[in-house]
C-alpha positions, -999 to +999 in steps of 0.1 A: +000+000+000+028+021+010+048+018-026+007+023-039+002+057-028+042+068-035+038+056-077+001+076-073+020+103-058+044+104-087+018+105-111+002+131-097+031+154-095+042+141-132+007+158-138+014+190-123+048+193-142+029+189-171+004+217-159+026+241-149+021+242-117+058+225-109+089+229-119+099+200-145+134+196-129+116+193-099+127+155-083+109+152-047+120+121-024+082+108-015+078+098+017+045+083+030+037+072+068+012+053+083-006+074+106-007+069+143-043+083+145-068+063+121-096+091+119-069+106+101-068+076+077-043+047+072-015+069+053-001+104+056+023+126+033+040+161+038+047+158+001+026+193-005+042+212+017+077+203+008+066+215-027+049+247-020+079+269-021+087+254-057+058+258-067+052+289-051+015+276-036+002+278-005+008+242+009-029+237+015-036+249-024-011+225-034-024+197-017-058+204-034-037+201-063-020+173-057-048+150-047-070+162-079-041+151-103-037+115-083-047+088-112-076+065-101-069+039-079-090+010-068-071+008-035-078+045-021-113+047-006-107+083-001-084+112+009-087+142+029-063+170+038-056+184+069-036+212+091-012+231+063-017+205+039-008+173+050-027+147+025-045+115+046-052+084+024-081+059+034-073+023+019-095+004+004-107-025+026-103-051+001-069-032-012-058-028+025-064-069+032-044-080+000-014-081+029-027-110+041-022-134+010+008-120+003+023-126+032+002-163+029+019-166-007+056-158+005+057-176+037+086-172+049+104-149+021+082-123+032+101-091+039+130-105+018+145-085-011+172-088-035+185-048-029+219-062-023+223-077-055+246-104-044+270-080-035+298-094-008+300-079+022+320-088+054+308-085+091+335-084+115+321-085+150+328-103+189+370-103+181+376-114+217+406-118+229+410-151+241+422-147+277+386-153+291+347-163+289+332-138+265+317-108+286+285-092+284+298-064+260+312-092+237+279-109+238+261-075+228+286-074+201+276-108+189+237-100+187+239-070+169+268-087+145+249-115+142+218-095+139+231-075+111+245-102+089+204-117+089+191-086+078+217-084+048+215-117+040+179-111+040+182-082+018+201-096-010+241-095+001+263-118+003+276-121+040+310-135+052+312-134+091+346-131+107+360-130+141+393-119+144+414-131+176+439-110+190+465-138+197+500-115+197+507-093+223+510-083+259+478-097+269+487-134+257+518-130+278+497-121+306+477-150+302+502-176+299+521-161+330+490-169+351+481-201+335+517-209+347+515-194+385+486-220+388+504-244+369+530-243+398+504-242+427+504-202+436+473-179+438+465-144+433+471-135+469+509-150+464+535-122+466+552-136+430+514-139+410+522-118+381+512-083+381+484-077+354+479-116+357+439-130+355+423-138+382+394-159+371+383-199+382+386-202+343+424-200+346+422-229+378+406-250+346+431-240+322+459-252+348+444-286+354+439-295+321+476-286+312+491-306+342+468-336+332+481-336+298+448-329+278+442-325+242+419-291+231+410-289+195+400-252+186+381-239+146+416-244+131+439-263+157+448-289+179+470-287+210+482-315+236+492-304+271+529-307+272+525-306+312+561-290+313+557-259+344+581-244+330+577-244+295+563-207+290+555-212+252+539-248+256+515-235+280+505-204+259+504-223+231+476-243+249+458-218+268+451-197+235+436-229+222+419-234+255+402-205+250+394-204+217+373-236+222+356-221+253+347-191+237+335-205+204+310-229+230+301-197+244+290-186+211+274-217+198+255-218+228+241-183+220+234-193+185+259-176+170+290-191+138+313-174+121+328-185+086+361-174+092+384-168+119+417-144+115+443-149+139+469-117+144+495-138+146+490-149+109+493-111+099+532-115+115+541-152+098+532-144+067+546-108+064+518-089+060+527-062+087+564-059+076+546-053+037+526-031+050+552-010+068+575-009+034+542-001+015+536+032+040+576+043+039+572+035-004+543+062-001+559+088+018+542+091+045+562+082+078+590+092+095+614+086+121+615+111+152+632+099+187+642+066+174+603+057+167+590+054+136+558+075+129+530+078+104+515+106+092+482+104+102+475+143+097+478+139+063+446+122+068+418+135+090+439+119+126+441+149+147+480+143+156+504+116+139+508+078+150+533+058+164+540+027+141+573+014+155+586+022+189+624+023+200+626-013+209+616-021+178+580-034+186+550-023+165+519-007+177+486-021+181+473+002+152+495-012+122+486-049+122+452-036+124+462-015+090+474-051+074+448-067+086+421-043+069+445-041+037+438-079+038+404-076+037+404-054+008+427-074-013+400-102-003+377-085-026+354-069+002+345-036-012+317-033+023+337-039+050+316-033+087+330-037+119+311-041+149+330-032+180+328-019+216+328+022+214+359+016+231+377+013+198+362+047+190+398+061+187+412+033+164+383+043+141+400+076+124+435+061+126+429+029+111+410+047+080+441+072+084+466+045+077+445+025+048+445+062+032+484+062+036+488+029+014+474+045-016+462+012-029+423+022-040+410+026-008+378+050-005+378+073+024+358+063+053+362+028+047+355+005+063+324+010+084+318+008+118+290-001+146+302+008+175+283-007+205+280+008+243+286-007+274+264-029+290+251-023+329+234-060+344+204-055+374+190-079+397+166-068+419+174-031+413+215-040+419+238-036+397+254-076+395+293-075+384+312-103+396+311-140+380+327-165+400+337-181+360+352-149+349+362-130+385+358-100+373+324-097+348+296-114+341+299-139+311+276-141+282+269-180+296+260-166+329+230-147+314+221-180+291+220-196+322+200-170+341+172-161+311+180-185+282+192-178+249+164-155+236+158-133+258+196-127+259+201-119+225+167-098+223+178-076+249+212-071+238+201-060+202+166-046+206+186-011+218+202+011+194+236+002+194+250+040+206+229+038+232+243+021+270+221-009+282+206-019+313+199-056+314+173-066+339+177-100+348+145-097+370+125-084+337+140-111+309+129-140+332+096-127+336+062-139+319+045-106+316+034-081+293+065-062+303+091-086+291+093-075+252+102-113+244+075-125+260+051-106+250+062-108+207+066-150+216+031-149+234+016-129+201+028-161+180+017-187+204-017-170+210-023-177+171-010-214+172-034-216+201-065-203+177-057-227+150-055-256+173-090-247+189-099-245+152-089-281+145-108-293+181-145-280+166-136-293+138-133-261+118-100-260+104-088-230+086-106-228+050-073-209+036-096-208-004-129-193+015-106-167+035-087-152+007-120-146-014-135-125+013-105-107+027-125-072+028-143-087+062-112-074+074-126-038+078-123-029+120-100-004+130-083-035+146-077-053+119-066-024+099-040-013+123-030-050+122-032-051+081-008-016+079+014-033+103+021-065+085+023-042+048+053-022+066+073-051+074+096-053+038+101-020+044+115-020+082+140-050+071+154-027+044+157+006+065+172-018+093+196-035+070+204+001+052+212+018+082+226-011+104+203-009+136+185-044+138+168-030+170+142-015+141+130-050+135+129-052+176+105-022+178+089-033+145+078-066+165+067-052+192+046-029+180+030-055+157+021-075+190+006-048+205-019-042+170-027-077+174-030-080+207-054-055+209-072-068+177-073-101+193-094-085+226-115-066+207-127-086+175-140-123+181-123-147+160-143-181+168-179-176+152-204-190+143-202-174+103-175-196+082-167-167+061-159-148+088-141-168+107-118-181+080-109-144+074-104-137+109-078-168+112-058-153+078-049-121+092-037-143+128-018-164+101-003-138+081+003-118+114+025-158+132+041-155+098+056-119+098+061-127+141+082-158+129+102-143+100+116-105+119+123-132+151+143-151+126+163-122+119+167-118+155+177-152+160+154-159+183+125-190+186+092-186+179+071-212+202+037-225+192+031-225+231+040-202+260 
């Protein structure tokens, strides 16, 4: 209905170019809204009054315009304008109820679209690193990544998923260094426990594992305890893949996979940082100052230049995250998006900075990013932070053990992603109204419910008599319910387009709440076949829509509650 009333739109101000009236260079971006009154009809535009100076009208003239130019249409009942010149349309009841066997026809490819055109496009989100359970923030990261690759795979892209482990660095030394001070009996409370060393029962695990000789098996590797205490590399080399597989349990446990994983160290073997280096001094662009050697970030939008290489030689955290984007280019990703804490806010203009500096093709302001905020988790009112797993968080398993998996990854992607989170552990276990899962899960069941009763008397759903006499479907109800469902293709575009999956959130909710009320307010089970028939098409089309945005949520829809 909505891409109805644009193309009458355009034909009506193709009229007025014709006319006259507007300017034929005149090309207006249409936008039509469902109302949130329905006295003022089903549809509203402000088209006339973005026109009016153009056209040099009074908004309310041109509107009159406007709607006497609109081509006939069997699927307006009627229009009205109102305040400056705003222009309602009433659908047609039978034009309106079309949804239904549309949604009826395309099961579960409804709200799918082929915008993306195959294009490929890589998702880079959690990138843990693996020194520990995956935190709350990583598991926010993995909702909305996960999130996001469903609504572009719904939309017509082609999606690689990657996780990218930081397994170089200071904090892999750290981890080892623990691993061993448990290896050789001490605790953190011991004088000689290393200084930035972890603290976590996970480590106690780790310890016992390499002392008993144990074989882990990680995506890509498999690693046998040596059980040597003093064998610093053996035991890192086994607590990184120790880690790796408990993370990627954590993941699978909340429904997440990934079709690659990029290991840092890889970027070092294979030469890709030292290639990148010479590729930066080939352009120009560094320089050595104070025995370091710099990059010119400046050149580039940073708002003071980069260390790449330090005095003792070591490089920066920055530069093998410069290779490792240069890789994915060479790759072939032309859409890169990385989904990351909004801690890495600051790597952000430096990392585009340095792809600049290679002058190898790169656009500016590539790659993307959705940068996530920090995540606050309530019981009772309290703010909980300890995990006796982690020792110092709570772990994405902790909530999957507290409120199960969908309630988790609902409530970690239903906010915008720029916005901080409370998650009330109180609220996501709850079977109320009040509980957003609940309620959109509840909506589904309530129409596997009125199917089943159906069955029982021995009416089952007459799916041929229902779509002949969809214009029943004529309550205020059952319109809100009908403009709902026709908005969905829409949402999962905008969503996917602007990378915030919590639209398909609100988008579910607020279609529970249209039939929610529709369902307390217009008798389904009568007497009249007709009637009824239509009556169960619209709670079918509505469980379809329910199942397909949960789906892109990643989270079950149950036939009972």
């Amino acid at each position: 209905m909505n891409d109805t009333i644009v193309s009458l739109l355009e034909g009506a101000v193709t009229a007025l170019k014709h006319q006259g009236v507007l300017p034929n260079d005149l090309q207006p971006t249409i936008k039509v809204d469902p109302t949130k009154d329905k006295a003022h009809g089903d549809y509203a535009t402000n088209l006339a009054l973005m026109l009016a100076k153009p056209a040099g009208k009074n908004p309310r003239e041109l509107a009159n315009m406007l709607v006497a130019a609109l081509p006939e249409s069997d699927a307006i009942q009627k229009t009205d304008i109102a305040g400056p010149g705003f222009i309602n349309f009433f659908a047609a009841a039978d034009a309106a109820a079309q949804i239904v066997a549309q949604v009826l026809d395309c099961g579960d490819t409804f709200g799918r679209s082929l915008i993306g055109k195959g294009e490929k496009v890589q998702v880079e989100f959690v990138s843990a690193n693996p020194t520990g359970p995956l935190h709350v923030g990583h598991g926010r990261g993995a909702a909305i990544g996960d999130c996001l690759c469903r609504l572009l795979e719904a939309t017509g892209y082609d999606v690689t998923r990657e996780f990218y482990y930081n397994d170089a660095g200071a904090q892999i030394a750290n981890l080892a260094r623990s691993v061993q001070a448990r290896v050789k009996g001490l605790g953190p409370d011991d004088e000689s426990w290393p200084e930035d060393g972890y603290r976590g029962e996970y480590i106690v695990d780790v310890a016992n594992d390499y002392l008993a000789g144990k074989t882990v098996s990680a995506d890509d590797r498999e690693v046998t305890a040596k059980k040597d205490p003093d064998d610093l590399d053996a035991i890192q080399e086994f607590a990184v893949a120790w880690l790796r597989r408990e993370q990627d349990l954590d993941l699978k446990a909340f429904g997440v996979e990934f079709d690659v994983y990029f290991l840092e160290s890889s970027l070092y073997e294979d030469g890709k940082v030292d290639a990148t280096v010479e590729t930066l001094v080939n352009a120009g662009h560094t320089y050595e100052d104070d025995g370091a050697m710099w990059l010119r970030t400046t050149d580039f939008g940073d708002d003071k230049d980069r260390v790449m290489r330090k005095r003792d030689g070591g490089y920066t955290y920055f530069l093998p995250d410069v290779a490792y984007h240069l890789d994915k280019w060479q790759r072939g990703f032309k859409t890169v998006i990385n989904e990351q804490g909004a801690d890495h806010h600051s790597t952000v203009t430096r990392v585009r900075a340095g792809l600049q500096a290679l002058e190898v093709g790169i656009p500016k302001g590539w790659p993307d990013y959705v940068l996530h905020q920090m995540v606050m988790v309530t019981r009772s009112g309290v703010e909980v932070k300890l995990s006796k797993r982690a020792g110092s968080y709570v772990t994405v398993r902790d909530l999957i053990d507290e409120v199960g998996r969908d309630a988790t990854r609902f409530f970690l992607a239903a906010r915008r992603a720029d916005s901080q989170l409370t998650f009330d552990i109180d609220l996501a276990r709850s079977q109320s109204n009040d509980n957003p899962v609940y309620y959109i899960q509840y909506a589904h069941a309530r129409v596997c419910s009125m199917l089943r009763k159906a069955q029982d008397a021995d009416q089952p759903f007459d799916h041929p008599l229902a779509l002949a006499n969809l214009a029943l479907l004529d309550s205020d109800q059952e319109k809100a319910v009908l403009n709902r469902l026709a908005r969905f293709p829409e949402v999962v575009e905008t969503a996917a387009r602007n990378r915030e999956p919590q639209q398909v959130a609100q988008y579910l909710l607020d279609l529970s709440g249209d039939f929610h009320t529709c369902y307390n307010a217009v008798k389904v089970m009568v007497e009249d076949d007709t009637l009824r028939n239509t009556r169960l098409a619209l709670g079918l089309a509505t469980r379809q829509v329910l199942r397909n945005g949960l789906d892109l949520m990643g989270v079950s829809a149950p036939e009972e509650m």
